[in-house]
N, C-alpha and C positions, 0 to 999 in steps of 0.2 A: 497551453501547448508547448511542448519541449520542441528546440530546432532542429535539431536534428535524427531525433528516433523519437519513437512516444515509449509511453511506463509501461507499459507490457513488453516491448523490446529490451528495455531495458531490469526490468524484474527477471526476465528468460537468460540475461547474459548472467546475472547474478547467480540466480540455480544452476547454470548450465557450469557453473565456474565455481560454483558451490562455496562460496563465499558465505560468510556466516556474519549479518546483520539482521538487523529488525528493523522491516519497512511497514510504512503506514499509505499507504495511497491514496491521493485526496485527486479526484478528479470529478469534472463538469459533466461524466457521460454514465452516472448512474442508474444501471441495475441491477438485477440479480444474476446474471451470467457477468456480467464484468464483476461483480462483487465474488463470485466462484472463481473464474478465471484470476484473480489476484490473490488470492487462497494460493491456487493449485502452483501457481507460479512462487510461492513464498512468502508473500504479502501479511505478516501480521494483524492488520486491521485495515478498512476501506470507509473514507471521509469522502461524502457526495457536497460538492458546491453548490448552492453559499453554505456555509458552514459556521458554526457559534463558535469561538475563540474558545469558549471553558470547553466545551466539547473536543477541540482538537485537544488540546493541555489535558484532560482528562484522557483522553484514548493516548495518547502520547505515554502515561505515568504508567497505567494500565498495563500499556504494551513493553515497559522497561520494565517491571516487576516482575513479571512473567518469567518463567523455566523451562523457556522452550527447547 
């Protein structure tokens, strides 16, 4: 849990501000509407917790090679 806003608040400020990075959101509250809703809001790729180390490192590489 973030302190003060959660990652959809804060993925919204990013689009809304059209900021131009590559997010990966790794969150404890996985399914497939939060895995669309981070899509739609920007979101690169979506890591449900606990999560495998190579796995995150892998979707991390993934997601920096990319030509979005």
């Amino acid at each position: 849990m973030l302190p003060e806003k959660d990652g959809y608040e804060i993925l919204k400020e990013i689009s809304d501000n059209k900021i131009d990075v590559k997010i990966v959101v790794l969150t404890a509250y996985a399914d497939v509407k939060s895995a669309i809703d981070s899509a739609r809001l920007g979101a690169s790729d979506f890591i449900s917790k606990p999560y495998d180390l190579d796995e995150l490192l892998i979707t991390i590489r993934k997601v920096l090679q990319r030509d979005d």
